[in-house]
C-alpha positions as CSV (number, residue, x, y, z in Angstrom):
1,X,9.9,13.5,-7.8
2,X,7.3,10.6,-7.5
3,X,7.2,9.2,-11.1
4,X,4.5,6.3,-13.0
5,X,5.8,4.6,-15.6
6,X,9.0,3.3,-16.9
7,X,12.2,5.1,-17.7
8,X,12.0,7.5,-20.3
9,X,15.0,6.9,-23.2
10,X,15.6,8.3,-26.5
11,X,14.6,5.4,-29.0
12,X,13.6,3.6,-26.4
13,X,9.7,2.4,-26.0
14,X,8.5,4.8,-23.5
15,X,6.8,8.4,-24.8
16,X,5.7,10.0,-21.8
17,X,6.3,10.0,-17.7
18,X,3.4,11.3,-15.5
19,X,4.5,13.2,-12.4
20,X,1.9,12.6,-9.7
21,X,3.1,14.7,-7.2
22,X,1.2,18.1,-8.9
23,X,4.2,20.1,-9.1
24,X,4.8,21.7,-12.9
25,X,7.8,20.8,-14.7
26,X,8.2,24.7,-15.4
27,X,7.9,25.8,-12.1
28,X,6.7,25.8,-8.4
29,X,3.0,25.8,-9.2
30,X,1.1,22.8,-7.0
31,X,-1.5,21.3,-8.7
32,X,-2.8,18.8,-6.1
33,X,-3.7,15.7,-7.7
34,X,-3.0,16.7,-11.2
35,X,-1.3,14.1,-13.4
36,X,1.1,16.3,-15.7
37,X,3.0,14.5,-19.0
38,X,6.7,14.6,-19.5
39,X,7.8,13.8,-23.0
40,X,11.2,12.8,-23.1
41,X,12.9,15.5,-24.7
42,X,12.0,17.3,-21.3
43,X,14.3,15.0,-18.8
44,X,17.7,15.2,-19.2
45,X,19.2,12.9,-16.9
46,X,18.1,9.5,-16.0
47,X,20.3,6.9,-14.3
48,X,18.3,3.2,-13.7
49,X,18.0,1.6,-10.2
50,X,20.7,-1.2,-9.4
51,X,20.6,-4.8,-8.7
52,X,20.9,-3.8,-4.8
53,X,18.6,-0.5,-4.8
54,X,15.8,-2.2,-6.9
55,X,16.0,-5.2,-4.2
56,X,15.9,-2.5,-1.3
57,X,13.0,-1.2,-3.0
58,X,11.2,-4.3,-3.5
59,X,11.8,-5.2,0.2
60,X,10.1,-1.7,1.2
61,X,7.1,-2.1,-0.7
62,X,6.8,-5.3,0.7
63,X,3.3,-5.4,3.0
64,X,3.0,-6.7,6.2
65,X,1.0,-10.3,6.9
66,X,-2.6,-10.0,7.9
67,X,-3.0,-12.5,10.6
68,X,-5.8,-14.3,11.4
69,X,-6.2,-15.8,14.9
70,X,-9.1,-16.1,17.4
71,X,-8.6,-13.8,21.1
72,X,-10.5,-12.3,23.7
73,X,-12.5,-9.7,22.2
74,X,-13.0,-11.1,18.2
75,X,-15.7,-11.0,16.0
76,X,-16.2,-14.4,14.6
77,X,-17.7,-14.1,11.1
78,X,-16.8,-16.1,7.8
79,X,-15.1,-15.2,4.5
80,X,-18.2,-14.6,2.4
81,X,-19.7,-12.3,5.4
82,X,-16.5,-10.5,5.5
83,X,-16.6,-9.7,2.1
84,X,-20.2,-8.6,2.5
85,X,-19.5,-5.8,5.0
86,X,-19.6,-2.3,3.3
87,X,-16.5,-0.9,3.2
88,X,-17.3,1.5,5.8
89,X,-17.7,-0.5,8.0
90,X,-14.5,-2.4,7.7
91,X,-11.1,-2.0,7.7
92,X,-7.6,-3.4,8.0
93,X,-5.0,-1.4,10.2
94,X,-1.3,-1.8,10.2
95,X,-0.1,-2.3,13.4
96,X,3.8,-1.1,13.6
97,X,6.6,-3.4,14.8
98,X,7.4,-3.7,18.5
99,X,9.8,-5.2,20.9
100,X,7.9,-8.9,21.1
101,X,6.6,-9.2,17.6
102,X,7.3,-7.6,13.4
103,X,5.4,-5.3,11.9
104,X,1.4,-7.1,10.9
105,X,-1.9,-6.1,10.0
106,X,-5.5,-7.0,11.6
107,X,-8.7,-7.0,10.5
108,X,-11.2,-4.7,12.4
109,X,-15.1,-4.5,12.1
110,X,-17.3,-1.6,13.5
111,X,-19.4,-3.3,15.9
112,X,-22.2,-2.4,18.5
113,X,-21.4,1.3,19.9
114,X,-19.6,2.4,16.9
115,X,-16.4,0.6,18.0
116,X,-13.8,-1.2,15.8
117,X,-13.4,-5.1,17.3
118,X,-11.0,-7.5,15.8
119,X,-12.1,-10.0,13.3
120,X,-11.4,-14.5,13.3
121,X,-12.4,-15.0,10.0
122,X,-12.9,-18.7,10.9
123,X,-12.9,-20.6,7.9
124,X,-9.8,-19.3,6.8
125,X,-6.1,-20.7,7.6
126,X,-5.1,-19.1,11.3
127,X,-2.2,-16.9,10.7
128,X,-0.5,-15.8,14.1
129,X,1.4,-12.5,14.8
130,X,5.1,-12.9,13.3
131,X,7.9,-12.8,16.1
């Protein structure tokens, strides 16, 4: 169960959990994108994450680069006009690892005929894809 917060111990400092994951902690009822409170008289187990889990976990959560590089096909803009784009009209997409090259991200702009080019932001450092 997908929980906020920190771990919940008697005479300890926390006084609540919030599940985020809508289910009630009396039952199967799915409240989808409710927040419901947990006192700590309500959990009766909790074991803490180790040195080696908590470093997998950290390791997980880690993003991918964005890189930054001009090729065939980018939109040149700067920082401040990147910024200035509505969000809609923007995005970055994670782009999953292959054989040649890790796991990165690239900025994309919607451009004439409502596609999505790549973007050289070019007065930022050049950041190439990671091998």
């Amino acid at each position: 169960m997908p929980v906020r917060g920190t771990a919940p111990v008697r005479g300890g400092e926390t006084s609540s959990q919030s599940v985020t994951d809508g289910r009630h902690p009396d039952g199967p009822l799915r409240l989808p994108g409710a927040v419901i409170t947990i006192t700590p008289d309500r959990i009766t187990e909790y074991k803490a994450p180790g040195a080696e889990e908590a470093k997998t976990a950290k390791a997980a959560a880690k993003r991918p680069p964005i890189v930054n590089y001009p090729g065939d096909g980018f939109e040149h803009m700067t920082k401040e006009q990147w910024s200035k784009k509505h969000a809609d009209f923007k995005q970055v997409k994670g782009i999953t690892a292959g054989d040649d090259h890790k796991a990165y991200r690239l900025r994309r702009v919607m451009s004439t005929g409502y596609t999505l080019s790549p973007v050289y932001i070019t007065d930022m450092k050049t950041v190439e894809i990671p091998r």
